[in-house]
N, C-alpha and C positions, 0 to 999 in steps of 0.2 A: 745312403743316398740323401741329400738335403735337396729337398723337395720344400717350395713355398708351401704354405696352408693354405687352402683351400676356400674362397669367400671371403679376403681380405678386401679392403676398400680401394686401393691402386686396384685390382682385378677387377670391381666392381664400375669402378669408375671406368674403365679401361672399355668395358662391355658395353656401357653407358655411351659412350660416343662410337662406338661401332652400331648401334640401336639408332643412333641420330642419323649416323649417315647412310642408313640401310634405310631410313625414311626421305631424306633428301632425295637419294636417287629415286627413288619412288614415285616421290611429287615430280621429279624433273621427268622419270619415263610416261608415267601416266595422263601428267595434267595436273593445274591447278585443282579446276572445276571437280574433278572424278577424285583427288584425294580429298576436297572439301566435304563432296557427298561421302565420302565410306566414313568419315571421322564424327560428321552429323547422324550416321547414321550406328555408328558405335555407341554412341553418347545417348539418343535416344534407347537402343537396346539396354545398356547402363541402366537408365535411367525405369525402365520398365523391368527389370529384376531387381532393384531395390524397393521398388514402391510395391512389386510383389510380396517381397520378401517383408517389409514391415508390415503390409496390410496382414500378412497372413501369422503375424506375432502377434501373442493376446496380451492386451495390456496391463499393465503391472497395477496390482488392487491398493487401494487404498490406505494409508496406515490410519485406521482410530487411535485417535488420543480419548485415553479413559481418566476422568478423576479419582483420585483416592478418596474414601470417606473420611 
């Protein structure tokens, strides 16, 4: 059987504008207004697990520089 591979960039691309227009309809069924807030309101959630997430990494120590005698 010849079968395409799997995760090629046409397929990728392909899914890409299916993804766009599953959000168009989206904004056109729902609302400007109501897909501004959910997108606002992603972006803030985003936004609050990364600043989690780094607050809760320990920061990287210092390198000393020593002189030779």
């Amino acid at each position: 059987m010849n079968c395409r591979p799997y995760g090629r960039k046409p397929t990728l691309a392909l899914w890409m504008l299916v993804a766009l227009a599953d959000v168009a309809i989206l904004a056109t069924a729902a609302g400007v207004v109501t897909l501004l807030l959910l997108v606002a309101g992603l972006l803030v959630v985003t936004a609050g697990v990364f600043a989690a997430r780094s607050l809760g990494r320990p920061a990287p120590a210092k390198a000393t520089v020593r002189r030779r005698a």
